[in-house]
C-alpha positions in Angstrom: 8.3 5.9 16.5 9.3 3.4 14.1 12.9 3.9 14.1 13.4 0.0 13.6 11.4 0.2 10.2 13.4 3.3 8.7 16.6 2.1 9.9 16.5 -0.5 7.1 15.8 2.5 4.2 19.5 2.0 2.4 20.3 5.3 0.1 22.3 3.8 -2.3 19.5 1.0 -4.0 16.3 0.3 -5.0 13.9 -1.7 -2.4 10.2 -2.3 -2.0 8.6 -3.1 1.4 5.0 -4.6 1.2 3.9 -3.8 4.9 0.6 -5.1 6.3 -1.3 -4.5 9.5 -4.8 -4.9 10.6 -7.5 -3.5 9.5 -9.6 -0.6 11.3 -12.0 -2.6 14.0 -14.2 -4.3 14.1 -12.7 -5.6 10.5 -9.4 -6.3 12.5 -8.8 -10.6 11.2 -8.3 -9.0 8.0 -5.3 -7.4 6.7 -4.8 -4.1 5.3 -1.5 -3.9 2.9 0.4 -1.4 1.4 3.5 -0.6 -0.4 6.7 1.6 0.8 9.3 2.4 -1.8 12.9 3.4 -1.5 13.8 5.1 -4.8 17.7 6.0 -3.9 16.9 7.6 -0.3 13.2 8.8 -1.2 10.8 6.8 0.6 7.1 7.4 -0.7 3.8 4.8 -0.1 1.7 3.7 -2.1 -1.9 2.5 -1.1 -5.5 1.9 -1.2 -8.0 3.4 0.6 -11.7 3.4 1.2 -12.2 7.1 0.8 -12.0 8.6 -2.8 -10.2 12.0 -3.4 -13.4 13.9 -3.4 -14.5 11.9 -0.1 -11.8 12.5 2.1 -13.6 14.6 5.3 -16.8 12.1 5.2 -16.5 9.6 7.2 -12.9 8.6 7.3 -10.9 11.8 8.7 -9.2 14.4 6.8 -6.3 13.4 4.8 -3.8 14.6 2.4 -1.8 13.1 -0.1 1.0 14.0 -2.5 -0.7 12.6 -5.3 -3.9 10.9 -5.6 -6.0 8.6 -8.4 -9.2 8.1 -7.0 -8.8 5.5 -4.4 -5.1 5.4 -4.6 -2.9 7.5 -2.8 0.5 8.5 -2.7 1.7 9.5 0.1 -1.4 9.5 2.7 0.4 8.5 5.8 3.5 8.2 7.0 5.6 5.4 5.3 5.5 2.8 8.0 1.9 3.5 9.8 -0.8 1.4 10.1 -4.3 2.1 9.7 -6.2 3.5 12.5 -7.6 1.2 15.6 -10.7 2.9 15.2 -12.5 4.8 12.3 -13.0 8.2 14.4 -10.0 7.3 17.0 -6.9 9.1 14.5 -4.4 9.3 17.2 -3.9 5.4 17.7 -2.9 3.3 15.3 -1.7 -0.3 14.4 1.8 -1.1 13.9 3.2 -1.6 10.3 5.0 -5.0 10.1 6.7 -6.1 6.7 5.2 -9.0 4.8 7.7 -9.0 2.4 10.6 -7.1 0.7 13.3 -6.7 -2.2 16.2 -4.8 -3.1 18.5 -4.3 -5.4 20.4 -2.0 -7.8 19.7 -0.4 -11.7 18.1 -3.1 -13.5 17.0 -5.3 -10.3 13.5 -6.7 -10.0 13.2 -3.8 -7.0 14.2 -1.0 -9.6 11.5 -2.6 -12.0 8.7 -2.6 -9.1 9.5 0.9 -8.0 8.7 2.2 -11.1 5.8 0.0 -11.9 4.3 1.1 -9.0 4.8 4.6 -9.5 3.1 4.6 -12.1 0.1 2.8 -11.0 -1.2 6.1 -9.5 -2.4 6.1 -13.6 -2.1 3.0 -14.6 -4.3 0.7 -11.9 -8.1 0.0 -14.0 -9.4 -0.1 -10.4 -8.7 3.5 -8.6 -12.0 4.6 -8.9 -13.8 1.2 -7.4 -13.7 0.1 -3.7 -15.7 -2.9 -2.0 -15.0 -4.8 1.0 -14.6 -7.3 -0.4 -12.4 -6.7 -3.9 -11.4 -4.7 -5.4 -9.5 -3.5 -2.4 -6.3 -2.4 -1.2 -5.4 -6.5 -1.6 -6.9 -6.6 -5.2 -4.1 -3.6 -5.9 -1.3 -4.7 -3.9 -2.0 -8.8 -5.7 -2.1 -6.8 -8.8 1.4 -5.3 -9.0 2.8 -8.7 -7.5 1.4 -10.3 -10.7 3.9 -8.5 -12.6 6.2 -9.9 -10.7 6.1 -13.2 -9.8 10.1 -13.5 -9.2 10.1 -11.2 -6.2 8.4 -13.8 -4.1 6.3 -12.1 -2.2 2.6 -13.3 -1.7 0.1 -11.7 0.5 -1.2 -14.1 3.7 -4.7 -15.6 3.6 -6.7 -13.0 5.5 -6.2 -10.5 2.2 -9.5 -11.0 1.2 -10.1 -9.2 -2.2 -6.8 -10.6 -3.6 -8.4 -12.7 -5.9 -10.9 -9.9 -7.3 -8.3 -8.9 -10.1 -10.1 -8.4 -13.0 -10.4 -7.2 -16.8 -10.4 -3.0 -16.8 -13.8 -1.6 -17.4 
């Protein structure tokens, strides 16, 4: 299903894919992102969501994630799948595209953001808080790009939230 996506996993390096797709309707102008990382042949994703651990059957469906902070989740979905169409429709769901990428070997900037963002499962001040508006799943993706200005990646315009980075509490 999304063969082209995981064809471009390489074994043998470090690379971070910031993906992006809409978000669930009717919010759909907006984009939802998230990160995929390739640590040497083990893909894992990395992303925000509006349910909190303790939430997860409410509203939102049933999930389960390989490790989980709050709002942040490891391993919730599939690498490359997008959020659901609908809130209560789980079977169809929007197609992943990448927004940006980089790769590289021991000591490249991709190394450096694969381990930074494996450890924002404890180290992101904003796990606990979700709003619409910020902080978000753009105010944590912006947020690890920060640290890294010399990957070049920026998130588009319709990330609203991206600009709701702000002091820890």
């Amino acid at each position: 299903m999304y063969e082209p996506l995981t064809s471009m996993i390489q074994k043998d390096i470090y690379q971070v894919f910031l993906m992006g797709c809409p978000a669930t309707m009717p919010l759909s102008f907006a984009v939802h992102p998230w990160f995929v990382i390739n640590k040497k042949g083990i893909v894992s994703r990395f992303g925000i969501g509006r349910y909190n651990t303790e939430e997860s059957g409410k509203f939102f469906g049933e999930h389960s994630c390989e490790e989980c902070s709050g709002r942040l989740h490891k391993n919730a979905k599939p690498p490359f799948e997008g959020l659901e169409i609908f809130p209560s429709m789980h079977q169809h769901h929007w197609k992943g595209a990448i927004i940006g990428m980089v790769e590289g070997g021991v000591g490249s900037v991709a190394e450096r953001m694969v381990e930074y963002i494996e450890q924002s499962i404890s180290s992101y001040p904003h796990r606990d808080r979700y709003s619409l508006f910020g902080p978000n799943s753009n105010t944590y993706v912006q947020w690890v790009l920060n640290s890294f200005p010399e990957s070049n990646i920026e998130l588009p315009w319709n990330a609203f939230g991206k600009g709701k980075i702000q002091k820890p509490i």
